[in-house]
C-alpha positions in Angstrom: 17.2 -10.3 31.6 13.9 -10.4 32.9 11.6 -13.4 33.5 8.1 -13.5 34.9 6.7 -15.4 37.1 2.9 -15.7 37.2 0.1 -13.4 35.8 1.3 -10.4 34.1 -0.7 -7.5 33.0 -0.8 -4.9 31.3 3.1 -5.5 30.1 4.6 -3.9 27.0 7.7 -5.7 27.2 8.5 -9.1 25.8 11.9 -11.3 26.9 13.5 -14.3 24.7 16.2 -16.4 25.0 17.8 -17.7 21.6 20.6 -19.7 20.2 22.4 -19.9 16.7 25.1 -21.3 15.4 28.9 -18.8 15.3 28.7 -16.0 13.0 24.7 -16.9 12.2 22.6 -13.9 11.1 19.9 -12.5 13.3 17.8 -11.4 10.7 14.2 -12.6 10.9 10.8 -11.5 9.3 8.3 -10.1 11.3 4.6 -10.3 10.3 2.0 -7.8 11.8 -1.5 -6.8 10.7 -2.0 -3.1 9.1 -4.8 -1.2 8.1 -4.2 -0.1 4.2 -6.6 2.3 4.4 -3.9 4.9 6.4 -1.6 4.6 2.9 -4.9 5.0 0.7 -4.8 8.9 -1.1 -7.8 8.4 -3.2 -10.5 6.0 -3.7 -12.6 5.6 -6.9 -15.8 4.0 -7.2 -17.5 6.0 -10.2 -16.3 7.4 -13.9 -16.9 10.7 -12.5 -14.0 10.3 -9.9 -12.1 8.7 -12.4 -12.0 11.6 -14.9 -11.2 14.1 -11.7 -8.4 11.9 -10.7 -7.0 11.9 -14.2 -7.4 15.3 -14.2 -5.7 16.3 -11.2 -2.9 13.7 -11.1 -2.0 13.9 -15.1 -2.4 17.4 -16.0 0.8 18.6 -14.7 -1.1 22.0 -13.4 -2.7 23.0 -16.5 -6.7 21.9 -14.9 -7.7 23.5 -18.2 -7.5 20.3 -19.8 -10.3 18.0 -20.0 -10.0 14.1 -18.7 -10.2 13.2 -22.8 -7.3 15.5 -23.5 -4.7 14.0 -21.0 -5.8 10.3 -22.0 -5.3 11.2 -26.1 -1.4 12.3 -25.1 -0.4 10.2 -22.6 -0.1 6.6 -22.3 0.7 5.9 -18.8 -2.6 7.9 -18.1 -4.7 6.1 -20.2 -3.4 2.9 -19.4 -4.3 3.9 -15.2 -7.9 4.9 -16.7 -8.2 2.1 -18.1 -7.2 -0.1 -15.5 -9.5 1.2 -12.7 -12.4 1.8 -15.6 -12.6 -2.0 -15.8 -12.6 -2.5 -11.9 -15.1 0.2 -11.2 -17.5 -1.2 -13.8 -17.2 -4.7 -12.3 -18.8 -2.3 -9.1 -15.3 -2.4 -7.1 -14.2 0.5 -5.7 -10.1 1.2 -6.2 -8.2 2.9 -3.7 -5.0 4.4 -4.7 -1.6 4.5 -2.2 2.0 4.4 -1.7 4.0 3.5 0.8 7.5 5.4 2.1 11.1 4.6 3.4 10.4 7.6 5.6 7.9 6.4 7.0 7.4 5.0 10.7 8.5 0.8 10.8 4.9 -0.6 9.0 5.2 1.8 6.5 9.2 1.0 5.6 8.1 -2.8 5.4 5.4 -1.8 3.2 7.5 0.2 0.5 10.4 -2.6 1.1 8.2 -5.7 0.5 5.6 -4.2 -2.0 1.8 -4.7 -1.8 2.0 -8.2 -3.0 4.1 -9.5 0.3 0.5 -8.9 2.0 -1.9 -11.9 3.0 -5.2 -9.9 2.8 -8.2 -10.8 5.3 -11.1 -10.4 2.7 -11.4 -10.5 -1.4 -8.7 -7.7 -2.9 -7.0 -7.5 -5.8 -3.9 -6.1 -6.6 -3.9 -4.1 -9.6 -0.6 -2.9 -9.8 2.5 -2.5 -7.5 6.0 -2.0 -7.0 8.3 -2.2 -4.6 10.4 1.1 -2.8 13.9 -0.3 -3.6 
């Protein structure tokens, strides 16, 4: 084990010393800022995006139907439209994401914990989310 003495800089290495009782897990949570915005695959700020994003995520490769279409036969789409519909009018803008297992160490917490596990530094609201397990 390492210890320092004095000023240290530049170091990417941390030490600890710790106790627990016999047979006491090790397991502990770890808590480190991340930028959403690298897990973000679309963001929506206007009905015109919206009907695109219908369009290209629910149309299962026929881009011959319209945004009106895919909301009259399918539920799940039309309840997403609706959803960011009523945050876009309120003049949010609604970023879409996910979050893999495969991912590097942030990203596997992510999908583990779920968006809601997150303490957000300004005003956002969690539309919908799930978690990867």
């Amino acid at each position: 084990m390492k210890y320092r003495a004095g000023f240290v800089s530049n170091s990417s290495s941390s030490s600890f010393i710790i106790a627990t009782k016999p047979k006491e897990t090790l397991t502990a949570y770890l808590k480190a800022e991340i930028d959403i915005a690298d897990y973000v695959r679309d963001s929506i700020s206007s009905i015109e995006e919206l009907e695109k994003y219908i369009v290209e995520e629910h149309s299962w490769g026929n881009n011959e139907k319209s945004c009106k279409e895919i909301l009259d036969g399918d539920t799940y789409a039309k309840e997403e439209y609706d959803k960011i519909k009523d945050n876009i009018s309120k003049g949010l803008v609604v970023h879409l994401g996910s979050a893999s297992s495969d991912g590097e160490v942030a990203e596997q917490m992510l999908c583990e914990a779920g968006i809601q596990s997150l303490e957000f530094k300004g005003e956002v609201i969690i539309i919908e989310g799930e978690i990867g397990y």
